[in-house]
Structures are given as C-alpha cells and as structure tokens.
Chimera marker file (.cmm) of the C-alpha trace (Angstrom):
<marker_set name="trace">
<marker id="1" x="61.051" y="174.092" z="92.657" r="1" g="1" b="0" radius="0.5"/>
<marker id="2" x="63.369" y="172.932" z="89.913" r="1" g="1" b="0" radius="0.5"/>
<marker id="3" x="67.179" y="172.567" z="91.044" r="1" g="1" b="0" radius="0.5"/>
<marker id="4" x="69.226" y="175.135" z="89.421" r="1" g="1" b="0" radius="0.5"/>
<marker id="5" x="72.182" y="173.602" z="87.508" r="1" g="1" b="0" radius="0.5"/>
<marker id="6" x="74.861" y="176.396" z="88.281" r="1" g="1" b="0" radius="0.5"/>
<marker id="7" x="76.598" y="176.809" z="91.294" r="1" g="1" b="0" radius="0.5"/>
<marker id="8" x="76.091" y="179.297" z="93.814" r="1" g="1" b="0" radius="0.5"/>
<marker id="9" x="73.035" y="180.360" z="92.534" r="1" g="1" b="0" radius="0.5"/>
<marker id="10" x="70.174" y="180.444" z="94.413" r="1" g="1" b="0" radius="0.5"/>
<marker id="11" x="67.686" y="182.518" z="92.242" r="1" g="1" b="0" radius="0.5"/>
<marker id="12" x="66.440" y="182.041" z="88.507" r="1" g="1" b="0" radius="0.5"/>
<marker id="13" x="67.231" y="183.809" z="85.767" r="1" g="1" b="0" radius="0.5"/>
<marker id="14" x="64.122" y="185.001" z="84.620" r="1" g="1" b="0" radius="0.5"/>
<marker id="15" x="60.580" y="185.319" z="86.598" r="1" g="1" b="0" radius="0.5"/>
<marker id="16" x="57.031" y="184.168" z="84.812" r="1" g="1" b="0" radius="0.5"/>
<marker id="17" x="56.627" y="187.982" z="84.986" r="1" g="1" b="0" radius="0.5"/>
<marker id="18" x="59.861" y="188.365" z="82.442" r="1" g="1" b="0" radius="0.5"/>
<marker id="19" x="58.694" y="185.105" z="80.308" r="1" g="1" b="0" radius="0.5"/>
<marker id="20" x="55.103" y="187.013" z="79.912" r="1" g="1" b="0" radius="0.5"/>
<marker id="21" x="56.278" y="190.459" z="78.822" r="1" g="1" b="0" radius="0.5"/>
<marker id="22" x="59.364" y="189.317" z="76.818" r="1" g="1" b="0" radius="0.5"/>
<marker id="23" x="58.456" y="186.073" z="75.013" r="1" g="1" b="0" radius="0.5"/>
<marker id="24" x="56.378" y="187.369" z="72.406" r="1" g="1" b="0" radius="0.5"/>
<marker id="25" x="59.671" y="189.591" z="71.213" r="1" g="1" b="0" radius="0.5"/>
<marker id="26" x="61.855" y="186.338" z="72.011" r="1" g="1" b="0" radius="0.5"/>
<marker id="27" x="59.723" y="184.274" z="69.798" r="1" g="1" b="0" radius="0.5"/>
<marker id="28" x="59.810" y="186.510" z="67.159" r="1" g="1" b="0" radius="0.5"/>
<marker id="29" x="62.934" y="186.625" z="67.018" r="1" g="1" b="0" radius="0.5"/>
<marker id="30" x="63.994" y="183.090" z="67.210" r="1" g="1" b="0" radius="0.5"/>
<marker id="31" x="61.601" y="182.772" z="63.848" r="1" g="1" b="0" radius="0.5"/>
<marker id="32" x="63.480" y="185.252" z="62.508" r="1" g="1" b="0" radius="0.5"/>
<marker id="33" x="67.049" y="183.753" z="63.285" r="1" g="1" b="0" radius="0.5"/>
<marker id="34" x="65.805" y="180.132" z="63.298" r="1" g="1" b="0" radius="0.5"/>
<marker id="35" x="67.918" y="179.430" z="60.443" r="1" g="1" b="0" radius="0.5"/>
<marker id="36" x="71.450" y="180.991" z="61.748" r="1" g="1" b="0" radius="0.5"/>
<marker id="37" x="69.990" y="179.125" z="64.634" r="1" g="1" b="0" radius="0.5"/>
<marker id="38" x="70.258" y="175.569" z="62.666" r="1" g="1" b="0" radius="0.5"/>
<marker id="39" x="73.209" y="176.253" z="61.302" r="1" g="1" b="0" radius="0.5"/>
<marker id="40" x="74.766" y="177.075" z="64.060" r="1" g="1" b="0" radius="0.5"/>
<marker id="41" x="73.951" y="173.758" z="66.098" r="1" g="1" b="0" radius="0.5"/>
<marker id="42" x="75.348" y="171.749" z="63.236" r="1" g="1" b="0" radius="0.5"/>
<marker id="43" x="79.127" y="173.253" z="63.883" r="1" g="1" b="0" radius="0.5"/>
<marker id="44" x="78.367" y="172.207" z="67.620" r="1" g="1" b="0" radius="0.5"/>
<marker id="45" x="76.230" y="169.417" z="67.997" r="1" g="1" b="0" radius="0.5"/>
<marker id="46" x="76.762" y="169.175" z="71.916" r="1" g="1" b="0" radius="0.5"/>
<marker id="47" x="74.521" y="172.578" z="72.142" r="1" g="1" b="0" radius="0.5"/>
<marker id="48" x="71.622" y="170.611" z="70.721" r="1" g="1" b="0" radius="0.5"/>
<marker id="49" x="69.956" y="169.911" z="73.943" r="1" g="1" b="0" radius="0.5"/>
<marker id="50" x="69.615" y="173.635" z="75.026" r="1" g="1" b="0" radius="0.5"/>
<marker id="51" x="68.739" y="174.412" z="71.403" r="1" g="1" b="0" radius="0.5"/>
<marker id="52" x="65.772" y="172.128" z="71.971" r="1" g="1" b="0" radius="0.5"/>
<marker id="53" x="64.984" y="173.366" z="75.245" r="1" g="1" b="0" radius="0.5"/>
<marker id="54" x="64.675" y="176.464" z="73.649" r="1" g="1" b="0" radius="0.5"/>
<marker id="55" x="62.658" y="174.808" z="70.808" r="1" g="1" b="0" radius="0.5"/>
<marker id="56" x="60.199" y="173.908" z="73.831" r="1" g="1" b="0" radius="0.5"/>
<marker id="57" x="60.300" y="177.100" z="75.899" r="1" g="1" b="0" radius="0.5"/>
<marker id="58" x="59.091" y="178.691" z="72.602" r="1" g="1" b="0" radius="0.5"/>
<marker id="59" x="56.379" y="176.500" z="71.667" r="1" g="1" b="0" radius="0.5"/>
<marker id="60" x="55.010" y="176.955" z="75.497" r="1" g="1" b="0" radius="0.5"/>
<marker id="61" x="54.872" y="180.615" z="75.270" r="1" g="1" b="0" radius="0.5"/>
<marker id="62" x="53.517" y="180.162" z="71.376" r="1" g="1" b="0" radius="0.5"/>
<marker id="63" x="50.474" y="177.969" z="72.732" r="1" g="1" b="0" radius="0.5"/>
<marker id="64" x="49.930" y="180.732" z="75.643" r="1" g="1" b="0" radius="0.5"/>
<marker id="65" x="49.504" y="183.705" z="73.215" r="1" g="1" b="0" radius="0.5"/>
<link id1="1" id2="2" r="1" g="1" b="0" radius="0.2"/>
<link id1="2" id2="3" r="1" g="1" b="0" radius="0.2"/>
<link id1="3" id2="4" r="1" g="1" b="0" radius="0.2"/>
<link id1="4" id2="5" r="1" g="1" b="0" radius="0.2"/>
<link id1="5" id2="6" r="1" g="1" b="0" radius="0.2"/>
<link id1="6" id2="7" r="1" g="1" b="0" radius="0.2"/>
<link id1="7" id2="8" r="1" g="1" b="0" radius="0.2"/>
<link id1="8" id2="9" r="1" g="1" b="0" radius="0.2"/>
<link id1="9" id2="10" r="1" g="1" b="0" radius="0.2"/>
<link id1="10" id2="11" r="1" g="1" b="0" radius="0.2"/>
<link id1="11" id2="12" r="1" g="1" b="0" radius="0.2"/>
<link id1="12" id2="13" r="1" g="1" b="0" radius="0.2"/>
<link id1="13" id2="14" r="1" g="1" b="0" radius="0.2"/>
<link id1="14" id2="15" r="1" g="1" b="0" radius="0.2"/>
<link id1="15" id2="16" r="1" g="1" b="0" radius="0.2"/>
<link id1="16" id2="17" r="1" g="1" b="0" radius="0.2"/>
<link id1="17" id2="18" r="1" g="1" b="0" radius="0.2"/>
<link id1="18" id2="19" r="1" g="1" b="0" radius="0.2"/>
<link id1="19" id2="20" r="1" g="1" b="0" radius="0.2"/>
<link id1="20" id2="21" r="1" g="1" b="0" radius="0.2"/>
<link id1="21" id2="22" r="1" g="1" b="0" radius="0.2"/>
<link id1="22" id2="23" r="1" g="1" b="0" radius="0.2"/>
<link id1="23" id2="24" r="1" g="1" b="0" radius="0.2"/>
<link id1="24" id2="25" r="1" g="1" b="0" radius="0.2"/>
<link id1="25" id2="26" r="1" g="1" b="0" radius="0.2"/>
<link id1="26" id2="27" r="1" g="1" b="0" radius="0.2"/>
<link id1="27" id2="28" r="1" g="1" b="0" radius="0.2"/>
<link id1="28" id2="29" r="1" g="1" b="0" radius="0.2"/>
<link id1="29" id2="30" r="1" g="1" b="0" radius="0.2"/>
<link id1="30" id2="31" r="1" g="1" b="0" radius="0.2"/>
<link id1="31" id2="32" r="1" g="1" b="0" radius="0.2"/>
<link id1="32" id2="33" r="1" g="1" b="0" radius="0.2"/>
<link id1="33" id2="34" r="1" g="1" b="0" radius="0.2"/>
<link id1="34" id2="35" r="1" g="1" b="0" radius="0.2"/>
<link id1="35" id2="36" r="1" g="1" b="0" radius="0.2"/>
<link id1="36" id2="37" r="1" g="1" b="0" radius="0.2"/>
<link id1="37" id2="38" r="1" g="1" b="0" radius="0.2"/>
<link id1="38" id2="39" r="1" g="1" b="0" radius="0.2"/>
<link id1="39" id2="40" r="1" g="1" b="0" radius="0.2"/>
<link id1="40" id2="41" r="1" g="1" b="0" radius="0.2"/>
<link id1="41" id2="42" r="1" g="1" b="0" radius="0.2"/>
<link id1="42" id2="43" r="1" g="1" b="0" radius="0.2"/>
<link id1="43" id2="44" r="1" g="1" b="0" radius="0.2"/>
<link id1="44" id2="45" r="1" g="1" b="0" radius="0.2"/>
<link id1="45" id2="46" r="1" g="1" b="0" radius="0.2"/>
<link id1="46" id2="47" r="1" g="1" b="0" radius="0.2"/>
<link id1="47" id2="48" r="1" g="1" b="0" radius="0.2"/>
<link id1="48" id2="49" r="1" g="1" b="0" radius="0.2"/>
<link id1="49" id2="50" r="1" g="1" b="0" radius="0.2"/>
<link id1="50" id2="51" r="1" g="1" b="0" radius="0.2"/>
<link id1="51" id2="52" r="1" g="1" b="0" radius="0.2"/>
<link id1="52" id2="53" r="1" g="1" b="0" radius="0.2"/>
<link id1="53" id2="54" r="1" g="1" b="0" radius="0.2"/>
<link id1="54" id2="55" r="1" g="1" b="0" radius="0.2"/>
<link id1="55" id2="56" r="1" g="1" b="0" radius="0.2"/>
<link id1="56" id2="57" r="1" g="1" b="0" radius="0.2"/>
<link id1="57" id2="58" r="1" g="1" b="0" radius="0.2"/>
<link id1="58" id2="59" r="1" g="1" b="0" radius="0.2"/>
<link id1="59" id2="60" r="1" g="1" b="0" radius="0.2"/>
<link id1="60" id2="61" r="1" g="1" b="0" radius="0.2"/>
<link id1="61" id2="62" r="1" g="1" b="0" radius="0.2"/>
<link id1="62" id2="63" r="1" g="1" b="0" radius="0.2"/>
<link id1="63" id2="64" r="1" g="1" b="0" radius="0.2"/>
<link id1="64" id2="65" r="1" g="1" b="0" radius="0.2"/>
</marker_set>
C-alpha cells in the first residue's frame, strides 16, 4: 500500500471502483481545460509536480479505455 502523504488519514481518496466509472469524464475534461490547465501552472510553477501526476494518472486511464 502506498503511504498517504496527509496526516490523519488513513483511507484514500478515491477507490479503483471511482477511477473506473469517473475517469473517462475526468479525462475529457482535462482535454478540454488542458490549456487553462498550462496556463495556470506557469503563474505557479511549484504545482508542476501534481500537474504531472495528473498528466500520468490520465494517460493510465487513457491506455485502459
């Protein structure tokens, strides 16, 4: 089990269950935003490692569908 970054919580966020019947609308989404997106990352540069987690998250569920 990966260890969860927050404190005092002992659960994840979201189940594979959640990731299977949401990530096809998330995906869309995030193609449809991906430039606000960009832009957004520039005015904070320090976000840039979540932004490419999300990057990866998406490509995983992309490669499932």
């Amino acid at each position: 089990m990966i260890p969860l970054q927050e404190l005092k919580r002992y659960a994840r966020r979201h189940s594979a269950f959640w990731v299977g019947l949401y990530g096809c609308l998330w995906v869309g989404a995030m193609e449809f935003w991906s430039d606000l997106a960009i832009a957004l990352v520039r005015l904070k540069p320090g976000k840039l490692p979540y932004f490419q987690r999300g990057l990866r998250a998406m490509t995983l569920i992309q490669s499932a569908l």
